[in-house]
PLY file of the C-alpha trace (Angstrom):
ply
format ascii 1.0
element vertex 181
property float x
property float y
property float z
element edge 180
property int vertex1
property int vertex2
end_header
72.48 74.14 109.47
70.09 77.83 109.13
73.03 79.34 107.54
74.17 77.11 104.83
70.45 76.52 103.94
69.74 79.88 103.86
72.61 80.97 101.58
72.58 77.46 99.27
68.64 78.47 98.89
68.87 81.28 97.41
72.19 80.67 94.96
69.65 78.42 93.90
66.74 80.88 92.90
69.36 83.13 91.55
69.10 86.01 94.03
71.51 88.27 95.41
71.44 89.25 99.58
70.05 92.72 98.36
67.35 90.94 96.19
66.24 88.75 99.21
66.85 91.79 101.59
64.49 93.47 99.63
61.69 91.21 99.17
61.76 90.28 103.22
61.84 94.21 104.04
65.44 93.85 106.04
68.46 95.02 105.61
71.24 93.48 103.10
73.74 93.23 106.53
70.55 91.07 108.07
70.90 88.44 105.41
74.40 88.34 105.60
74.35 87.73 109.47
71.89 84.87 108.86
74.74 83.40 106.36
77.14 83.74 108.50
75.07 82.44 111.36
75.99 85.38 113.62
72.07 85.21 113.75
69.14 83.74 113.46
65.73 85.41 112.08
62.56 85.14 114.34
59.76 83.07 114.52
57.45 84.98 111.48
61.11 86.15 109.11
61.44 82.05 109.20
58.02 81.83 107.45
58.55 84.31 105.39
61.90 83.85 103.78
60.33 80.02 103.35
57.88 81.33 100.90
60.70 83.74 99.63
63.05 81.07 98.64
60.12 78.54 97.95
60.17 75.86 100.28
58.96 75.03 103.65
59.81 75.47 107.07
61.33 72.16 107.36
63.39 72.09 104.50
65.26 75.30 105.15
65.45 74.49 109.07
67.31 71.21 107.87
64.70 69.04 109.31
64.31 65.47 108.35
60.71 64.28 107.60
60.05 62.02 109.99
57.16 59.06 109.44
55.54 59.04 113.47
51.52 58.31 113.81
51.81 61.64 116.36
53.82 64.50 114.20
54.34 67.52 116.42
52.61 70.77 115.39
54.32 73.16 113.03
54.53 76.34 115.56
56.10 73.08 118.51
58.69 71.57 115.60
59.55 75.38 114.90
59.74 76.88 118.24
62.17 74.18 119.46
64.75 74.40 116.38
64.53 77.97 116.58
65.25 77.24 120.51
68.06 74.80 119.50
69.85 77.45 116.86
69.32 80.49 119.84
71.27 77.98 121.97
74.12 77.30 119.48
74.63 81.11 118.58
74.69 82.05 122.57
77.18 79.57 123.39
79.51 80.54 120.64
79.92 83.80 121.41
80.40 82.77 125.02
83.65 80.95 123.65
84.19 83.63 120.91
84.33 86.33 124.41
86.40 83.31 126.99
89.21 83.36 124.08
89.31 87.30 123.66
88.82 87.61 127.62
92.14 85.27 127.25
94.45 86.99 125.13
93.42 89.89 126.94
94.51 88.47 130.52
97.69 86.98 128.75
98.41 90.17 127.04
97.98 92.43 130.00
100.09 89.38 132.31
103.01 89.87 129.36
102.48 93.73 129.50
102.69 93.67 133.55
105.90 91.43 133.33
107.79 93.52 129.99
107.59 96.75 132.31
109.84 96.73 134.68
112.84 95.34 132.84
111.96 98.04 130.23
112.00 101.15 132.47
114.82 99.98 133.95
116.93 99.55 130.62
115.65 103.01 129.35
116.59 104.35 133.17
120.37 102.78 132.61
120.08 104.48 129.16
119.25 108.00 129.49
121.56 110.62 130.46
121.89 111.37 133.76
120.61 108.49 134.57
122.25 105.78 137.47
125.15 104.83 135.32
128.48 105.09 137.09
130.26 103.26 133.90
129.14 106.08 131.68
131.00 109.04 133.89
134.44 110.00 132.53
136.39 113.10 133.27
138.23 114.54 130.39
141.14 117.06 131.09
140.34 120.75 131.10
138.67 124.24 132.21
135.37 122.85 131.41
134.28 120.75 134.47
133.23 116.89 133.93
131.86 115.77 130.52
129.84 112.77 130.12
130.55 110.22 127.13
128.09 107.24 127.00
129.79 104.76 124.83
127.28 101.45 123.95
127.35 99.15 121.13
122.94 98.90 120.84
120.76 101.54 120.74
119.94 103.79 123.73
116.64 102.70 123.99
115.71 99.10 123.88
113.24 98.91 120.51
112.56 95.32 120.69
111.37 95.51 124.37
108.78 98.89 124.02
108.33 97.43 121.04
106.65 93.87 122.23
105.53 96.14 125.58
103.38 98.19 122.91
102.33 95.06 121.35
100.90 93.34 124.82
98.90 96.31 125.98
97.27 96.80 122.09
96.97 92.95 122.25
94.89 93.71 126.11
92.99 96.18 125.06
91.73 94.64 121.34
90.68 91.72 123.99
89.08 93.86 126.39
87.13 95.95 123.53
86.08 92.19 121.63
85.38 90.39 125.33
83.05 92.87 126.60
79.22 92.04 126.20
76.94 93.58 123.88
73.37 93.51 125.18
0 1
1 2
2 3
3 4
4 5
5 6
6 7
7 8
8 9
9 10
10 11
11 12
12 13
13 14
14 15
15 16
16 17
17 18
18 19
19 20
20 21
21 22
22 23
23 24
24 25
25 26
26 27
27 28
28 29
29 30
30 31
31 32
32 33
33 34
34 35
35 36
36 37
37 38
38 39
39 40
40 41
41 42
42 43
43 44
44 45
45 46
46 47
47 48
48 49
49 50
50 51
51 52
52 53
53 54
54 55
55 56
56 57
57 58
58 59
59 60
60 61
61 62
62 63
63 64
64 65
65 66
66 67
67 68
68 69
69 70
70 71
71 72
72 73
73 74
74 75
75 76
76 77
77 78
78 79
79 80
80 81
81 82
82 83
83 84
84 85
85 86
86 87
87 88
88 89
89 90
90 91
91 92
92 93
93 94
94 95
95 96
96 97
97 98
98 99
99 100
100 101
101 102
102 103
103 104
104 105
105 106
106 107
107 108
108 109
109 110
110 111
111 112
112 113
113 114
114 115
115 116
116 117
117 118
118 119
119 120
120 121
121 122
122 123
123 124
124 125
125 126
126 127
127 128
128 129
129 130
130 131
131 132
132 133
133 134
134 135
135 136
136 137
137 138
138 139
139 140
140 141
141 142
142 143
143 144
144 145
145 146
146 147
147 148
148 149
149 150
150 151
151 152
152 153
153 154
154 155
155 156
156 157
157 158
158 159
159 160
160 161
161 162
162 163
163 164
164 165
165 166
166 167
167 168
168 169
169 170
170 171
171 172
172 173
173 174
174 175
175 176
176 177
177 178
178 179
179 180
């Protein structure tokens, strides 16, 4: 693969991503992209970090010689990797978007069903809220007093808690989905 040529290239000349940023005019993150093989570099960067890293073409394209009477020209054998790699990259970060676009939808679907139990515990929880249990009148002058007597928390942590977690969980998905043109 582009990337692992790339990057085993030049450990092999001894240069750092700012040393080979520099001599191909780009920027260190540019290098590191190709690496990675978030990217690919162009048509005329391809020739150029060939010469950088002294070799052909081929070589750091990952080509095999091959020993046909009719060899295809240069520009044709270069275009259609360069086609081929293009190809690769765009279809994965079509699945890298389908599986964010998918926690997303499972996220929000977790968020959607985590709601209603939760604002109906809290509702049960607060004071004044529908809780005929909770209503006790204790002797005196002073009118009716409420005591709420429970044996958990009044509000239920662990539910806003993985509530909170769904909708950051759909929204990191939405953000990391989304298409960057």
């Amino acid at each position: 693969m582009l990337s692992e040529n790339i990057r085993t290239l030049r450990k092999a000349r001894g240069l750092s991503q700012q040393e080979l940023a520099e001599r191909l005019h780009v920027v260190r993150q540019t290098v590191s992209k190709w690496e990675q093989g978030l990217s690919v570099p162009d048509a005329a960067m391809l020739v150029q970090l060939a010469e950088c890293l002294e070799v052909s073409v081929e070589e750091l394209l990952g080509t095999p010689k091959s020993d046909s009477t009719a060899p295809k020209p240069p520009e044709e054998l270069l275009a259609d990797k360069l086609g081929q790699l293009t190809a690769q990259l765009a279809q994965q970060n079509t699945r890298r978007r389908r599986f964010w676009k998918g926690v997303a939808i499972a996220a929000g679907a977790g968020a959607v069903c985590l709601l209603p139990p939760a604002a109906i515990s809290v509702w049960f929880r607060l004071p004044g809220g529908f809780s005929a249990g909770s209503i006790g009148v204790i002797g005196g002058a002073d009118g009716p007093t409420e005591i709420f007597i429970t044996g958990e928390p009044a509000l239920p942590w662990r539910l806003l808690l993985a509530l909170g977690g769904c909708i950051v969980l759909t929204v990191l998905g939405l953000v990391l989905s989304r298409r960057r043109d």
